[in-house]
DSSP file (Angstrom, degrees, kcal/mol; ACC not computed):
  #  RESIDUE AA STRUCTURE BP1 BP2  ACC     N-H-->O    O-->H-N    N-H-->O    O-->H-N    TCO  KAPPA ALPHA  PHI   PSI    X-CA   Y-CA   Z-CA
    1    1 A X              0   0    0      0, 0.0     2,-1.0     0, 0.0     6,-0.1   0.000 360.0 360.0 360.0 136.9  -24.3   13.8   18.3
    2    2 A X        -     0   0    0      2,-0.0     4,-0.2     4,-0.0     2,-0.0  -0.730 360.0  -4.0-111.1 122.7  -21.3   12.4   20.5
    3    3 A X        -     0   0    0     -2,-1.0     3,-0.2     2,-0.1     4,-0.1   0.192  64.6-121.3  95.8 153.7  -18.1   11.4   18.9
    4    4 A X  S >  S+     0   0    0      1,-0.2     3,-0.5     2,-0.1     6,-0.1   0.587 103.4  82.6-100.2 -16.1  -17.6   11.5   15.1
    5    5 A X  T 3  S+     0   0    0      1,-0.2    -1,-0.2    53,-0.1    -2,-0.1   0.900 102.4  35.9 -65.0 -50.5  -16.7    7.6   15.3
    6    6 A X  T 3  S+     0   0    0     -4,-0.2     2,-1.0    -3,-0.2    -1,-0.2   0.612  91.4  99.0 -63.1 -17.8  -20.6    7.1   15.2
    7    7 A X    X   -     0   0    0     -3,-0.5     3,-0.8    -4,-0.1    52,-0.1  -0.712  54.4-168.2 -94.6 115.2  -21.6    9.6   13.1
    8    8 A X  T 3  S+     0   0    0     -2,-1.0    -1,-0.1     1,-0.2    -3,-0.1   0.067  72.8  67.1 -74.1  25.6  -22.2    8.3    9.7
    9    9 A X  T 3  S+     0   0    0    140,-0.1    53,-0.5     2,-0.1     2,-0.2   0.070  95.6  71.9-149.3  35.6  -22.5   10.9    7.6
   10   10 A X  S <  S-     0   0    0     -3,-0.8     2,-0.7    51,-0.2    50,-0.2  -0.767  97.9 -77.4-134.5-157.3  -19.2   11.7    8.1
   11   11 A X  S    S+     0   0    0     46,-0.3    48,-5.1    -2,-0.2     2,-0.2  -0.909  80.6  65.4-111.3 130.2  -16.0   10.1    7.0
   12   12 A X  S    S-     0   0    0     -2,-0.7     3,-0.3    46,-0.2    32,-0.2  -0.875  81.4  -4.0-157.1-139.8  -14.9    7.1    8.7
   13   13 A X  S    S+     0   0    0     -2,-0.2     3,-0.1     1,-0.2    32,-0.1  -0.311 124.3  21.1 -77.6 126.5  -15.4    3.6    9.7
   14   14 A X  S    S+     0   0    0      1,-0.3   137,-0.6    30,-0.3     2,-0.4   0.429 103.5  99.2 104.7  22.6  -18.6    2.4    8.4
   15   15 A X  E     -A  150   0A   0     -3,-0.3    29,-2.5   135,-0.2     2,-0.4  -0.978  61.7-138.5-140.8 151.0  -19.1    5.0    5.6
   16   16 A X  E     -AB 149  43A   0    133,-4.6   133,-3.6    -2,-0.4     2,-0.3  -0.953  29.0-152.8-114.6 136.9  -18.4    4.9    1.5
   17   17 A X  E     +AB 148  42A   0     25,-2.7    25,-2.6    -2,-0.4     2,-0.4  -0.830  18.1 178.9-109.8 136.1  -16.8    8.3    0.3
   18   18 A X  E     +AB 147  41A   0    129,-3.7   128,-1.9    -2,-0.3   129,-1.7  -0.943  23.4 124.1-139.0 146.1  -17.0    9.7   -2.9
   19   19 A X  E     -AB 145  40A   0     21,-2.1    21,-1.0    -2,-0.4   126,-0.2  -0.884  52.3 -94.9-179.9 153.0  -15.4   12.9   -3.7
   20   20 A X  E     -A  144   0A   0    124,-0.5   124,-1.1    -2,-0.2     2,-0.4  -0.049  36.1-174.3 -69.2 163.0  -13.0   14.6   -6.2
   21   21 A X  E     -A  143   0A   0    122,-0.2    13,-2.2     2,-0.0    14,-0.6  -0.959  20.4-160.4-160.2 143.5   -9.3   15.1   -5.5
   22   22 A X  E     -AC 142  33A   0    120,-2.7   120,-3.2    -2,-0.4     2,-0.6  -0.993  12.9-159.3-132.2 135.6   -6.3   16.8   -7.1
   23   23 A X  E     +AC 141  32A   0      9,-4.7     8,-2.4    -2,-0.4     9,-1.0  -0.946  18.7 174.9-136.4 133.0   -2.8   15.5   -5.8
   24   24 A X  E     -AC 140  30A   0    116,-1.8   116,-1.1    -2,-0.6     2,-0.2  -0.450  36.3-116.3-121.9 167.4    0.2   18.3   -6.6
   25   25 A X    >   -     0   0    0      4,-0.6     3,-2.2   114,-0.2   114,-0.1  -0.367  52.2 -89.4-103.3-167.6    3.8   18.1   -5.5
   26   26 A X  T 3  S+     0   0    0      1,-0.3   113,-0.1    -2,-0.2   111,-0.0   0.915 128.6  73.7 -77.3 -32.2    4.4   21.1   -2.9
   27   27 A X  T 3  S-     0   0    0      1,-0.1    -1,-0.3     2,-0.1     3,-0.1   0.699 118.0-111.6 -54.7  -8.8    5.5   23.0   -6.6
   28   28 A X  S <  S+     0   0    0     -3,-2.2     2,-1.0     1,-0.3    -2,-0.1   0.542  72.7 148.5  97.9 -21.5    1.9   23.1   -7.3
   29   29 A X        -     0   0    0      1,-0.1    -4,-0.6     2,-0.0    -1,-0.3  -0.537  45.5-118.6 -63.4 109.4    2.6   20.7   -9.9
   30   30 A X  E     +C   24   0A   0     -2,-1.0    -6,-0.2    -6,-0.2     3,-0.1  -0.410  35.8 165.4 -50.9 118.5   -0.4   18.0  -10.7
   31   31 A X  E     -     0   0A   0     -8,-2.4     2,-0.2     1,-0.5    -7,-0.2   0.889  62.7  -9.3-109.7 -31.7    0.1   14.9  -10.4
   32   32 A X  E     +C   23   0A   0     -9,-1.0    -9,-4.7   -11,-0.0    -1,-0.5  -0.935  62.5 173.3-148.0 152.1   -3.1   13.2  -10.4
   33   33 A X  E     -C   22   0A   0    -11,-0.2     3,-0.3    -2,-0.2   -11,-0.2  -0.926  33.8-158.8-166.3 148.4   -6.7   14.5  -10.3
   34   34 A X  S >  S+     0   0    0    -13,-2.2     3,-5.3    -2,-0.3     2,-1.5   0.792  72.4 102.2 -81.2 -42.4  -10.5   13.5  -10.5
   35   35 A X  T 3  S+     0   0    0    -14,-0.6    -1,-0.2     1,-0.2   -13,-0.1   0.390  80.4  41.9 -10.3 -18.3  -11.5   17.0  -11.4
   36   36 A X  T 3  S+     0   0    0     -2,-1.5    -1,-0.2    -3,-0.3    -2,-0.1   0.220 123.0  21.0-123.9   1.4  -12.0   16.5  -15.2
   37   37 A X  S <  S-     0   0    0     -3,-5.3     2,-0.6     1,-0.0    -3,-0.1  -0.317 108.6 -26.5-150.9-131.3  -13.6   13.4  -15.0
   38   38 A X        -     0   0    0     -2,-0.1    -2,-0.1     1,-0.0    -3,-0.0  -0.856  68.9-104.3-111.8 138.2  -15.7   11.0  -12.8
   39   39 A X        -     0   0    0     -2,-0.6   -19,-0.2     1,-0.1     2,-0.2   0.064  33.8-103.0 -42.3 153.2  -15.1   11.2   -8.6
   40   40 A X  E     -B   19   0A   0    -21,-1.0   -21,-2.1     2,-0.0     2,-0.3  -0.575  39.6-168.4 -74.3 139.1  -13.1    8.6   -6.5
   41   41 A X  E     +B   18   0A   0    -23,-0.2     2,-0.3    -2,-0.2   -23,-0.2  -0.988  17.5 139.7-136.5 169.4  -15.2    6.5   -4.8
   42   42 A X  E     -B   17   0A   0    -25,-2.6   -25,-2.7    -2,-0.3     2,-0.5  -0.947  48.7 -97.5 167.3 158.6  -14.2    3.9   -1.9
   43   43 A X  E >   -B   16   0A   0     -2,-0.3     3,-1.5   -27,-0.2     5,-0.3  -0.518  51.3 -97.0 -77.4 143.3  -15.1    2.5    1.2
   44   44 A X  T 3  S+     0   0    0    -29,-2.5   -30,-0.3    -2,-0.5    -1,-0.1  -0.370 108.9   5.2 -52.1 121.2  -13.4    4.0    4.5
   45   45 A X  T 3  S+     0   0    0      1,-0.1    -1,-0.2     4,-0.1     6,-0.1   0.445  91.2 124.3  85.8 -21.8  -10.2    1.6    5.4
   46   46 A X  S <  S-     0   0    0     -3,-1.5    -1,-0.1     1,-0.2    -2,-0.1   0.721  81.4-107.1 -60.4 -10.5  -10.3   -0.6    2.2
   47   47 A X  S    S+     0   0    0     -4,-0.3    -1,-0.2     2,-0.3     3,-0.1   0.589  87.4 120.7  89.2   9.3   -7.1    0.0    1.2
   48   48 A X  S    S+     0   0    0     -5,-0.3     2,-0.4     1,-0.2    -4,-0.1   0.838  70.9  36.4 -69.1 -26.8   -7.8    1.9   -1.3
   49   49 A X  S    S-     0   0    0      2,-0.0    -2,-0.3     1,-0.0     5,-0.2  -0.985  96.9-104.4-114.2 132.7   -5.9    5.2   -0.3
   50   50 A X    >>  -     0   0    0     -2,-0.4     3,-3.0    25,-0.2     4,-2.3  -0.135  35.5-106.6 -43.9 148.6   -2.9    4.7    1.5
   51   51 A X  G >4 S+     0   0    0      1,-0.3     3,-3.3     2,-0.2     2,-2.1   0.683 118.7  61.7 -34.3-100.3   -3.4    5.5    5.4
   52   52 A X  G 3> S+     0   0    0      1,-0.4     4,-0.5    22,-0.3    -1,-0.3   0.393 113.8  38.2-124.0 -25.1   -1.2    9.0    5.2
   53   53 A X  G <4 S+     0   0    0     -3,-3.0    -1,-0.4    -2,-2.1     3,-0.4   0.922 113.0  57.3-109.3 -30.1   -4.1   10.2    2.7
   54   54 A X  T X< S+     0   0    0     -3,-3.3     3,-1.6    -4,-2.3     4,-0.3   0.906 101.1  55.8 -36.3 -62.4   -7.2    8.6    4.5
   55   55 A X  T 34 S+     0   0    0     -4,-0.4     3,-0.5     1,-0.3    -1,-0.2   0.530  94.1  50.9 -85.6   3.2   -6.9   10.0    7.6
   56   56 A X  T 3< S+     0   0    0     -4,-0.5    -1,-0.3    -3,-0.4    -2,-0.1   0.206  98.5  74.4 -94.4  28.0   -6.9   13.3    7.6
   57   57 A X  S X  S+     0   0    0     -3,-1.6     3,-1.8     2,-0.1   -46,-0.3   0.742  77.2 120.9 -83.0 -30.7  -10.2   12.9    5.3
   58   58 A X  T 3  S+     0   0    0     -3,-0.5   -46,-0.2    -4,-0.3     3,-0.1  -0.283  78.2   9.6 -75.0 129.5  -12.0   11.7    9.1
   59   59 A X  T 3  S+     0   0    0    -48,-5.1    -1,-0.3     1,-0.3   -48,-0.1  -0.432  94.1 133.8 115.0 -44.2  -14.9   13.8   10.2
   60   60 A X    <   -     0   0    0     -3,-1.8    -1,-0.3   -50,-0.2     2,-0.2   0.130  42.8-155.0 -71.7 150.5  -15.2   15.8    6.7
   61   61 A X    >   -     0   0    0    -51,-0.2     3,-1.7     1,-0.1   -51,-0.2  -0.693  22.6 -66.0 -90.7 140.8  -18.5   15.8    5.7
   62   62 A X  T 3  S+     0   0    0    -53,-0.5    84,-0.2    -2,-0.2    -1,-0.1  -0.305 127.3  23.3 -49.7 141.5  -20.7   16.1    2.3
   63   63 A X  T 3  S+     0   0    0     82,-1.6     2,-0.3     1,-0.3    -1,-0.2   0.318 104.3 117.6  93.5   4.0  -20.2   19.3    0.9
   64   64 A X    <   +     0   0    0     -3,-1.7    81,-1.0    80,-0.0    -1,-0.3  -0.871  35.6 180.0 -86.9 119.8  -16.6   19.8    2.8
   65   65 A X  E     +D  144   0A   0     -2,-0.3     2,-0.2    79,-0.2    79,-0.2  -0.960   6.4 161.1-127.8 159.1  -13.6   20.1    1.3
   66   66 A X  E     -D  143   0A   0     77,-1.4    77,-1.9    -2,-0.3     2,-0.3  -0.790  30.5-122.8-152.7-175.7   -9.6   20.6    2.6
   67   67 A X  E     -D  142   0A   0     -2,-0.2     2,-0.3    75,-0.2    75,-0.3  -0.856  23.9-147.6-156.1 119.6   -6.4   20.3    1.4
   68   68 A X  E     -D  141   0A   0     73,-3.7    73,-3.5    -2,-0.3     2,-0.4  -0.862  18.0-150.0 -64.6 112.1   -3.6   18.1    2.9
   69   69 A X  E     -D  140   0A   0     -2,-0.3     2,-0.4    71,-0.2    71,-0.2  -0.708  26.8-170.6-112.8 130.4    0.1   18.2    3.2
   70   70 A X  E     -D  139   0A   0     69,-4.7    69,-1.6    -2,-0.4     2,-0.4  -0.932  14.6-140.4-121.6 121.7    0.6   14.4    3.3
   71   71 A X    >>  -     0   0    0     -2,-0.4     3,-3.1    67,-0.2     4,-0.7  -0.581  24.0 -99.5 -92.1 135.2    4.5   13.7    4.2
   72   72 A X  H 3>>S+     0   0    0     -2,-0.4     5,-2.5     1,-0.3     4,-1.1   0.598 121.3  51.3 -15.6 -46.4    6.8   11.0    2.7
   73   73 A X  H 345S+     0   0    0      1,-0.2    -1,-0.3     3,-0.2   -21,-0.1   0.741 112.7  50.0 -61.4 -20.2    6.5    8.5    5.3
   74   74 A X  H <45S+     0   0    0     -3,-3.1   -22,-0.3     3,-0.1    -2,-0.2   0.675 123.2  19.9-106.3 -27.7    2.8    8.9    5.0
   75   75 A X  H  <5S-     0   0    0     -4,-0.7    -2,-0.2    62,-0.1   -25,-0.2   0.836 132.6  -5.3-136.2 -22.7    2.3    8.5    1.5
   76   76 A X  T  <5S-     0   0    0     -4,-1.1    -3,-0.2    61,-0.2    56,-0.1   0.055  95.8 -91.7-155.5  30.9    4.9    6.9   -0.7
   77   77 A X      < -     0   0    0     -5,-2.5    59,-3.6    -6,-0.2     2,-0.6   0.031  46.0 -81.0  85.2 152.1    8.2    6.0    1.4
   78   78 A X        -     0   0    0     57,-0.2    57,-0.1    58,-0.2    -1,-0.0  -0.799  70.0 -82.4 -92.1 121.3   11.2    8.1    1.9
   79   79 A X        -     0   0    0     -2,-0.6     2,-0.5    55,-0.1    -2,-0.1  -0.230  48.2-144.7 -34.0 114.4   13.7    7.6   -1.6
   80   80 A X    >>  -     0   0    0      1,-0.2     3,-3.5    -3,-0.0     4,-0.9  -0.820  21.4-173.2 -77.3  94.5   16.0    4.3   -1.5
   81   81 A X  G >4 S+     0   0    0     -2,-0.5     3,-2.1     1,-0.3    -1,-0.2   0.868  94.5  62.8 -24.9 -59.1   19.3    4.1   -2.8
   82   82 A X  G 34 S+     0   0    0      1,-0.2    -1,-0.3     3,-0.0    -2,-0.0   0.389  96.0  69.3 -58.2   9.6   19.5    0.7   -2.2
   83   83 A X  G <4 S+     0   0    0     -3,-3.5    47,-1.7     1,-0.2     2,-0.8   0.730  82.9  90.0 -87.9 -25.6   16.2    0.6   -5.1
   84   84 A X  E <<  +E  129   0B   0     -3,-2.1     2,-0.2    -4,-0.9    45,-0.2  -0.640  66.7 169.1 -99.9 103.4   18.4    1.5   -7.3
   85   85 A X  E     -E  128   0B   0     43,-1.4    43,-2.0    -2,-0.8     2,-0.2  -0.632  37.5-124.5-115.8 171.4   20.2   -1.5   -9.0
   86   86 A X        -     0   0    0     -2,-0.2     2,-0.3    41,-0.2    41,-0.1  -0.479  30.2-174.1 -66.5 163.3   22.6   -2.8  -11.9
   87   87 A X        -     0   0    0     -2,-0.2    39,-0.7    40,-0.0     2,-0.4  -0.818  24.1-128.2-168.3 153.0   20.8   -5.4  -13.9
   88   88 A X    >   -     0   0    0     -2,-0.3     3,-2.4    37,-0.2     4,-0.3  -0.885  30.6-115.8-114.0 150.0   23.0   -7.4  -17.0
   89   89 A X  G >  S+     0   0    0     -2,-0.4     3,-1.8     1,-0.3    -1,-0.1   0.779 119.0  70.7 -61.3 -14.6   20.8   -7.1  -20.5
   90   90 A X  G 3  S+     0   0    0      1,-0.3    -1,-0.3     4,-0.0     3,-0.1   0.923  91.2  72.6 -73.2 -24.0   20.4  -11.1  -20.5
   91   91 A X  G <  S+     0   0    0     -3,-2.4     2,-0.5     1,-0.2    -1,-0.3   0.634  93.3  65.2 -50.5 -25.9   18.0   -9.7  -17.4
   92   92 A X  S <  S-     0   0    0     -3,-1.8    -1,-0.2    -4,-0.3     6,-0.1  -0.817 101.3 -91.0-132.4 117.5   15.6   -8.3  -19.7
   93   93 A X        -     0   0    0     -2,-0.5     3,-0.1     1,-0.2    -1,-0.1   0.656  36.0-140.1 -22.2 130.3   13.0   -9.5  -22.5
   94   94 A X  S    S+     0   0    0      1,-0.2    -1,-0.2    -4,-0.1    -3,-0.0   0.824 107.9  63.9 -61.4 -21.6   15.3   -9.4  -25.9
   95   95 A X  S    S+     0   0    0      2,-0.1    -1,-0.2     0, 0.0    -2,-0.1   0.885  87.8  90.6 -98.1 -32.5   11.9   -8.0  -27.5
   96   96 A X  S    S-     0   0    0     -3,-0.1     2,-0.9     1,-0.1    -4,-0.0  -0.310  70.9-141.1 -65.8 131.2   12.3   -4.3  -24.8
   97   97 A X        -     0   0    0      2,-0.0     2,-0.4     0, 0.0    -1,-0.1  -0.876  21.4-140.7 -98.3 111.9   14.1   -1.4  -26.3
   98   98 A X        +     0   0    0     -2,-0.9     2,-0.2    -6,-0.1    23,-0.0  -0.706  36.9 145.1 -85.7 142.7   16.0   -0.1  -23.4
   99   99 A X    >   -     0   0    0     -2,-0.4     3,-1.7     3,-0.1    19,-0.3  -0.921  57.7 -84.3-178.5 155.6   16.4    3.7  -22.9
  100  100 A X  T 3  S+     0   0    0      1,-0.2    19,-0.2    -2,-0.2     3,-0.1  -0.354 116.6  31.3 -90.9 140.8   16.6    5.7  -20.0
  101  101 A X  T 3  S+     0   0    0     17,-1.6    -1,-0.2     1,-0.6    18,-0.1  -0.231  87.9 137.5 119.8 -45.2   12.9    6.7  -18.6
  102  102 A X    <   -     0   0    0     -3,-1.7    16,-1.9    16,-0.3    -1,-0.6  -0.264  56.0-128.2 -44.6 130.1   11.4    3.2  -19.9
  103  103 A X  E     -F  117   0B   0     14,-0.2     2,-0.3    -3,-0.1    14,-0.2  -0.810  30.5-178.0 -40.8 106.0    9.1    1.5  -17.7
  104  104 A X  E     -F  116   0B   0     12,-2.0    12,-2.2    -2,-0.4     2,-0.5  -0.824  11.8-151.2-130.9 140.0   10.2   -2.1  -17.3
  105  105 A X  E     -F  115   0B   0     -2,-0.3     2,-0.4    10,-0.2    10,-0.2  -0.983   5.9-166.5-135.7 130.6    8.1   -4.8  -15.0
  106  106 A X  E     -F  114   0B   0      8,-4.6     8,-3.4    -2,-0.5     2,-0.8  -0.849  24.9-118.0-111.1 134.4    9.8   -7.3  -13.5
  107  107 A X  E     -F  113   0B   0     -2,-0.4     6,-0.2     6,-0.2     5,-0.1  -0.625  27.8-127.9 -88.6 137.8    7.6  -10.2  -12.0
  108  108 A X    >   -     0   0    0      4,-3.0     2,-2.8    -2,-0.8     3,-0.7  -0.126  17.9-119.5 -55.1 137.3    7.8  -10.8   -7.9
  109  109 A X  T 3  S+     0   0    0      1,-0.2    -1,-0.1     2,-0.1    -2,-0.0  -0.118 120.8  60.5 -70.8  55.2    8.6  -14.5   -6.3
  110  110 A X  T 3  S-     0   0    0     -2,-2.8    -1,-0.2     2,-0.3     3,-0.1   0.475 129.3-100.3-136.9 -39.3    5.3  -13.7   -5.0
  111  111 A X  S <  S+     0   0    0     -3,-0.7    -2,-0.1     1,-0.3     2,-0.1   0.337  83.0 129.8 116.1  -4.0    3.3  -13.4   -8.2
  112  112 A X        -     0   0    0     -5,-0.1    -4,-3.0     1,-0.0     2,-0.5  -0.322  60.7-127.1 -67.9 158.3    3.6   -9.7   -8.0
  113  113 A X  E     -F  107   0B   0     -6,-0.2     2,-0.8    -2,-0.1    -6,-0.2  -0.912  24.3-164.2-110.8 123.1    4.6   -7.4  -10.6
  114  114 A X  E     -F  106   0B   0     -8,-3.4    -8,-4.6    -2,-0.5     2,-0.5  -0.855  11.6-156.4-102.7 117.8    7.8   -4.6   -9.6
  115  115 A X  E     +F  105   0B   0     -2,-0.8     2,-0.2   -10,-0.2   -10,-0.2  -0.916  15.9 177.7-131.1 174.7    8.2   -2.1  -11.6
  116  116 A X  E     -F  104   0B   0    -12,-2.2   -12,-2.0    -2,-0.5     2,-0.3  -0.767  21.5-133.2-126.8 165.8   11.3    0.0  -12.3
  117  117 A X  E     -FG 103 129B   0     12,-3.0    12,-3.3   -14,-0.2     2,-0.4  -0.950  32.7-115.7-107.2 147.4   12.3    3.1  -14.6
  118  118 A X  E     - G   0 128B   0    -16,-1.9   -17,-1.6   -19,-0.3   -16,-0.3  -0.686  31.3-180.0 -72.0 112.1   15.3    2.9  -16.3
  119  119 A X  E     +     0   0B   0      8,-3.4     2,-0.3    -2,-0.4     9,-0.2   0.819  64.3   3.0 -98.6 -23.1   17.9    5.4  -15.3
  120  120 A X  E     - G   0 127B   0      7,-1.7     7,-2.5   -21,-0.1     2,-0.5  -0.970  47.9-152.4-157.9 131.4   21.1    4.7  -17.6
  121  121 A X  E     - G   0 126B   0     -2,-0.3     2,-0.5     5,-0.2     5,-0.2  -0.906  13.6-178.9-128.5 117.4   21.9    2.2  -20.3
  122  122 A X  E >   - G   0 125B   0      3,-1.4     3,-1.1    -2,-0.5     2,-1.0  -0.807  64.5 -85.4 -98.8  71.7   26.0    1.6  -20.1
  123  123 A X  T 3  S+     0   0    0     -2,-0.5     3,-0.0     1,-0.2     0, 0.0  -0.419 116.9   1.6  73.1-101.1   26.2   -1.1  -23.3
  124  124 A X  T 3  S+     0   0    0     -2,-1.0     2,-0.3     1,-0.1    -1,-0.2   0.987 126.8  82.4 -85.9 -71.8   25.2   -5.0  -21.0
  125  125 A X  E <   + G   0 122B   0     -3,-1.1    -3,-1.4   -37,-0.1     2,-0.6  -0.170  58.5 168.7 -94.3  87.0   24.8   -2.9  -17.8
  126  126 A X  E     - G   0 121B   0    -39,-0.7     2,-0.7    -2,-0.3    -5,-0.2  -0.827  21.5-149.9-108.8 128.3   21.6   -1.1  -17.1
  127  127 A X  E     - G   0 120B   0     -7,-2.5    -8,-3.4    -2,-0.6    -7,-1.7  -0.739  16.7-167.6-106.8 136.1   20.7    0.5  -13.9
  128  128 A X  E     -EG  85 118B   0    -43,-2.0   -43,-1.4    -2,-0.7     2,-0.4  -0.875  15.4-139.0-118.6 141.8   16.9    0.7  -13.0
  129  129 A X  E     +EG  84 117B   0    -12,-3.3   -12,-3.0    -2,-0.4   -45,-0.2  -0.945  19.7 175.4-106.3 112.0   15.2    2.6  -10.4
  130  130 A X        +     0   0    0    -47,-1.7     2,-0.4    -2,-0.4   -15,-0.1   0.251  42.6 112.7-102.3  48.2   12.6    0.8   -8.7
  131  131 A X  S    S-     0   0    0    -14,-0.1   -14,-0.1     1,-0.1   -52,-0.1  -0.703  81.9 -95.8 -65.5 122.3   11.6    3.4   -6.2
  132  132 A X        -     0   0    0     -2,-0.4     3,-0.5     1,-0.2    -1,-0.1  -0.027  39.1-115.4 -31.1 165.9    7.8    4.8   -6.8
  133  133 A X  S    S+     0   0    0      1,-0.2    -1,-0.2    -3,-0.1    -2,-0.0   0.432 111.7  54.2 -97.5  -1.8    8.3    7.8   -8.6
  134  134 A X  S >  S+     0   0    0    -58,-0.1     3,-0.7   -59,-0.0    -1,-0.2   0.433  73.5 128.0 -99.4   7.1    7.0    9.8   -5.8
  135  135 A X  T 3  S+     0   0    0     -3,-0.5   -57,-0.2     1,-0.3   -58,-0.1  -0.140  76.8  21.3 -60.1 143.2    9.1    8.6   -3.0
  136  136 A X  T 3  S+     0   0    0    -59,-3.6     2,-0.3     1,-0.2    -1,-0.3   0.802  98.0 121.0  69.1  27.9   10.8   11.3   -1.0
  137  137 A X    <   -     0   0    0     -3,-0.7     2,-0.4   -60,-0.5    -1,-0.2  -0.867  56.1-150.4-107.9 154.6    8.0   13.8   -2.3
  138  138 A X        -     0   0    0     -2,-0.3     2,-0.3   -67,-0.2  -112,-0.2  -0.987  30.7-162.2 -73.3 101.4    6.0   15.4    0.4
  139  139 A X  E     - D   0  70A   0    -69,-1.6   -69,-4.7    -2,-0.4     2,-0.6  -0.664  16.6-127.8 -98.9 149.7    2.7   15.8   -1.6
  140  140 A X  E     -AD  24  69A   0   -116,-1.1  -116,-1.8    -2,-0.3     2,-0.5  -0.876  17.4-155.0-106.3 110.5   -0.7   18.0   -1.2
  141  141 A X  E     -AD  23  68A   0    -73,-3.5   -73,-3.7    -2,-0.6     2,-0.3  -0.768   7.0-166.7-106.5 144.2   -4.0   16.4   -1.3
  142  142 A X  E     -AD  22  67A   0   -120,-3.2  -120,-2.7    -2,-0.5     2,-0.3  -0.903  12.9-173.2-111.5 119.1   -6.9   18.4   -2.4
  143  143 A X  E     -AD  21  66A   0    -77,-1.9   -77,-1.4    -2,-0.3     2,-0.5  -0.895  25.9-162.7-154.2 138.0  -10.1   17.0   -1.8
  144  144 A X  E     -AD  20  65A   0   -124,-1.1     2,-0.6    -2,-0.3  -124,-0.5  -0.764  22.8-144.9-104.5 107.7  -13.8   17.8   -2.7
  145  145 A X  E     +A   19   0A   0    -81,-1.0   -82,-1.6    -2,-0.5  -126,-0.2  -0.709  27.8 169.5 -93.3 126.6  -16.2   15.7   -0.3
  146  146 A X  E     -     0   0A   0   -128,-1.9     2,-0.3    -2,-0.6  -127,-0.2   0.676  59.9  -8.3-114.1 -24.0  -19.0   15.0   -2.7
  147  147 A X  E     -A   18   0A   0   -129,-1.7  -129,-3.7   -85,-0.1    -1,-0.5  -0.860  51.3-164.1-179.2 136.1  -21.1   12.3   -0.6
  148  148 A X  E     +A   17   0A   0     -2,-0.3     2,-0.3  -131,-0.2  -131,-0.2  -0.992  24.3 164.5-111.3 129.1  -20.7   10.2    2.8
  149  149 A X  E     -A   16   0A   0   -133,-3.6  -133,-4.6    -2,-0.3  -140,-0.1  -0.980  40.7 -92.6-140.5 173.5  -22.9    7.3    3.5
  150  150 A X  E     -A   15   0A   0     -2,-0.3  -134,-0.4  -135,-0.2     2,-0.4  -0.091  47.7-105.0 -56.1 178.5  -23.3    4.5    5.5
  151  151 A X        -     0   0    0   -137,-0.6     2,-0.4  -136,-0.2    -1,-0.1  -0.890  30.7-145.7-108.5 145.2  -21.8    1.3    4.2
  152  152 A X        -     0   0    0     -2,-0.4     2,-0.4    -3,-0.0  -138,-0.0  -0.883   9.3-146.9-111.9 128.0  -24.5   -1.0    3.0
  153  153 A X              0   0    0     -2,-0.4    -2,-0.0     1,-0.1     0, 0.0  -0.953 360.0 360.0-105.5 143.6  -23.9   -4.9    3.6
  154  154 A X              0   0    0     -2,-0.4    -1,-0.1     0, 0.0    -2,-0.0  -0.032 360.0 360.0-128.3 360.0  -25.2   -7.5    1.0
């Protein structure tokens, strides 16, 4: 065949993937994984996997698997300081018990929901982190190509 851009029964535009995946910090440490349960499945390009994890998945094939060192920029941002703010307690739902490590979701002028973790509570003054909780990680995706096919349109 010429060029992998055509070839549909490998992975990229114009193909639905499914296959397993385990994603470790560079310690080896698990962070998420399909392994135990039922495969990711998803279209090439939908936006389901950030870019940084998609593409080095193009060209693998069914029955192909690899493992990927996917670098901050590429998968969840380089750590912001500036993420990290003061908030006054009237800032947060009376009914939340704040303590540091709590999840907190604040809603977006957008209609989104941000959330933060809470890193210190100083009395009124509480500082939340909203940074992802992988930013500034350089992570390794592991991934088990279980089936490529075309994409089917309805």
């Amino acid at each position: 065949m010429s060029g992998i851009e055509h070839d549909l029964t490998r992975i990229g535009e114009g193909t639905s993937v499914v296959l397993h995946f385990t994603l470790m910090l560079e310690d080896g440490t698990v962070v998420d994984s399909t392994r135990d349960g039922r495969p990711a499945e998803f279209d090439f390009g939908d936006g389901n996997l950030p870019p940084g994890f998609e593409q080095p998945l193009r060209g693998l094939g069914s029955g192909e698997s690899g493992r990927f060192e996917v670098i901050p920029e590429h998968a969840f941002g380089q750590y912001n300081p500036q993420n990290v703010q003061m908030l006054d307690r009237s800032a947060f739902d009376a009914s939340i018990e704040l303590e540091t490590g709590t999840v907190v979701s604040f809603s977006e002028p957008g209609g989104g929901e941000l959330p933060g973790v809470i890193k210190t509570v100083e009395g009124d003054r509480i500082e939340v982190d909203f940074n992802h909780p992988l930013a500034g990680r350089t992570l390794l995706f592991d991934v088990e190509v279980l089936e490529v096919r075309p994409l089917t349109t309805h």
